[in-house]
Steps between C-alpha positions, in 0.01 A plus 500: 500500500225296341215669652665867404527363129133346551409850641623690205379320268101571677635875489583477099207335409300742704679799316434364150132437570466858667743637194279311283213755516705748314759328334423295146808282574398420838191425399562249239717303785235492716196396250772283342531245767155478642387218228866368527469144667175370333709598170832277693234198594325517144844458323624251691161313479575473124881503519583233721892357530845664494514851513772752567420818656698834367438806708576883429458836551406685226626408101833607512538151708254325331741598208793317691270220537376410177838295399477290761171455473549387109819290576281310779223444227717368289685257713201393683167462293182492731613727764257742558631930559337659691638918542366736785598855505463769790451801300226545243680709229690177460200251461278708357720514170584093597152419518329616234672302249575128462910471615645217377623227736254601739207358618365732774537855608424642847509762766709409840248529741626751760762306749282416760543168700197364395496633119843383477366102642209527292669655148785194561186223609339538212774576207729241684794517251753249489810796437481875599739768325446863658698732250773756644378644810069491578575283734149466720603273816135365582483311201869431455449283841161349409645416157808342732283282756308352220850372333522754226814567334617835529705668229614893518622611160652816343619617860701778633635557827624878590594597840284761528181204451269399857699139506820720610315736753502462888161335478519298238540190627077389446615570130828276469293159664263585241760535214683184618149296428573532175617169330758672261571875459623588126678826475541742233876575567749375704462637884740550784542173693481719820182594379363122420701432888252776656205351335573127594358413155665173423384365144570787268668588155542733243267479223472814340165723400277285332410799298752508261350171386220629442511827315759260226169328476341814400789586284470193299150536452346855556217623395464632092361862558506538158287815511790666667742357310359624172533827648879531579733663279818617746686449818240386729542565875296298748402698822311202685314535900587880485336769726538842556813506641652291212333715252678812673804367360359361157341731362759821430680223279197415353458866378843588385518119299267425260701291321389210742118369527379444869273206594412675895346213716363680834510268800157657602309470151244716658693809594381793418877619423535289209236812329769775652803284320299454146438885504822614579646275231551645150447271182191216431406392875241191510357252784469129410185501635356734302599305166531150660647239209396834214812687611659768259748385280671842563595631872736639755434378831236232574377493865393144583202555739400123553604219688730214368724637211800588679704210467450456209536846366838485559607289190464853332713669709865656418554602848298455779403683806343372826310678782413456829840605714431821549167393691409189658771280311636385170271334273620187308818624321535101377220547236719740318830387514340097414501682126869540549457908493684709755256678812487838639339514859481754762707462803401289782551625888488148647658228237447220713124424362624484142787324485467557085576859528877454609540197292416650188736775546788299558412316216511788305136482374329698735552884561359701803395857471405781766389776269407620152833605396661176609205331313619679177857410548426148564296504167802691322737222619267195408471732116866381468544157256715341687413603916167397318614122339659414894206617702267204285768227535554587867135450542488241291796328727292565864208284320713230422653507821167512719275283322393157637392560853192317448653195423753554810234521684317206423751280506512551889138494530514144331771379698309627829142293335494327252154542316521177234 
């Protein structure tokens, strides 16, 4: 089964250089990695010592990541992070500012044999965390043989994933390599049975830790506070499909100003929402920090606001499950607001999205008119005043996986 994995990974990396011709994305993965390990060697050259490798996907697990990351910091002052991501929406926007916490940022090279010996030769990292499920098994073994520590964190297992499938027993021996696995919610124990997986516990999603970080200290945007005089709702990673179902309440209320983040800030549908919107329409990024004091919806066209944005927010709604998947409904209801998201096919991804409803924070919609009745109930005082404590309530209950999780990984090595 090796040499099929081996043999599909040749195949993928073939695809994305031949894709790469015609696709931006594919491009920047491809030109990404090429100056990748004199980058590795140079850092380590000047960063010798402890380090602690975090790998993800794209930012939504980099976002999972970042708690851990600080608690390890804290506890253990000297060790060097070092985060590599796979996709290159996620560290393009990682990248190009300084994160806290962490002292290197990096492409995986593609999970060849030999880019997989030479990426874990030359970073050689002490403890390895690989966050929720990019799990590349080239340099999950090279990271074993050379005595790594392996750590999985934020995982889910669903029936319908490879591990459970006819042929996936390559997948399991490379699952069971892993030192510790920390899972966001309790699974099955026929489940953890099937997998063999023999050092593993419930830790939670290390994400609610860290949007209560954000909470506690998010960013001022003063220039849109100054401009907010009603109800505000916060429509955050939307696209067309979530707009569908936005915007006839968005006509028929003005009582409510609209802060409309598109998930693709470059879409030429945010022009068709503006015009078909009645009232004073503006872009941030046409007025920047100069914004009106006066308006009635703002459409944040730039990168990095979101989170933050929703300290403004009455009620909030979230896109993405009407498409590829749910965007980060834990941003919203961090504030201690209730969220209105679209409703998801295949829960099993986003564990959040049934959570929050039982919780009674979270309300899923299908179309417009359920949209508007969801809004009509939330308009009540009192359906209102139990929606924020229930969310306040689930962040109570779910934060602190970061320190869960290192107290394992200090019990497994020391690092005084």
């Amino acid at each position: 089964m090796r040499h099929l994995y081996n043999l599909g990974i040749a195949f993928l990396v073939f695809g994305i250089q031949l894709g790469s011709w015609k696709s931006v994305k594919l491009r920047k993965m491809v030109v990404g990695r090429k100056s990748l390990f004199k980058q590795l060697q140079d850092f380590r050259n000047d960063n010798k010592g402890r380090l602690a490798w975090f790998h993800v996907a794209s930012l939504g697990e980099f976002e999972q990541a970042k708690p851990v990351i600080s608690e390890l910091k804290q506890q253990h002052n000297g060790i060097q992070v070092a985060v590599s991501f796979f996709s290159p929406s996620g560290y393009e926007q990682v990248s190009k500012k300084k994160q806290p916490n962490v002292d290197f940022v990096c492409y995986l090279p593609f999970d060849s044999p030999q880019n997989a010996r030479n990426f874990i030769d030359i970073l050689s990292p002490d403890l390895a965390f690989f966050v929720k499920y990019d799990l590349w098994a080239n340099h999950i073994q090279a990271a074993k043989e050379r005595g790594t520590l392996l750590f999985l964190i934020a995982a889910t297992f669903r029936h319908s994933q490879v591990y459970f499938k006819p042929y996936g027993g390559f997948f399991k021996k490379i699952l069971r390599l892993f030192d510790h696995v920390f899972t966001q919610r309790p699974i099955p124990g026929t489940l953890i049975q099937s997998l063999g997986l023999r050092s593993v516990s419930v830790a939670g999603d290390p994400r609610f830790d860290n949007v209560e970080a954000i909470r506690k200290a998010p960013k001022p945007c003063s220039e849109v506070a100054s401009g907010i005089s009603k109800q505000v709702l916060v429509a955050g990673s939307v696209w067309q499909e979530d707009m569908d179902r936005i915007l006839p309440f968005m006509l028929d209320h003005p009582e409510y100003q609209y802060i409309i983040a598109p998930h693709d800030i470059y879409s030429k549908a945010i022009e068709q929402w503006a015009s078909a919107l009645p009232g004073n329409i503006i872009r941030y990024s046409s007025f920047g920090r100069q914004l009106p004091n006066s308006w009635d919806v703002l459409i944040i066209d730039t990168i990095g606001m979101l989170s933050s944005l929703y300290q403004f927010a009455t009620i909030a709604y979230v896109g993405g499950a009407f498409g590829k998947g749910l965007h980060n409904i834990l941003e919203p209801l961090a504030f201690r607001i209730p969220v209105i998201f679209g409703w998801l096919k295949q829960t099993g991804k986003f564990p959040e999205w049934e959570i929050s409803q039982h919780s009674g924070c979270g309300f899923a919609i299908k179309t417009a008119e359920e949209f508007e009745s969801a809004m009509a109930t939330l308009k009540r005082p009192e359906t209102y005043k139990q929606a924020c404590l229930a969310a306040d309530r689930l962040l109570q209950e779910n934060l602190g996986s970061a320190k869960k999780i290192m107290e394992i990984v200090n019990l497994k090595m020391p690092l005084q």
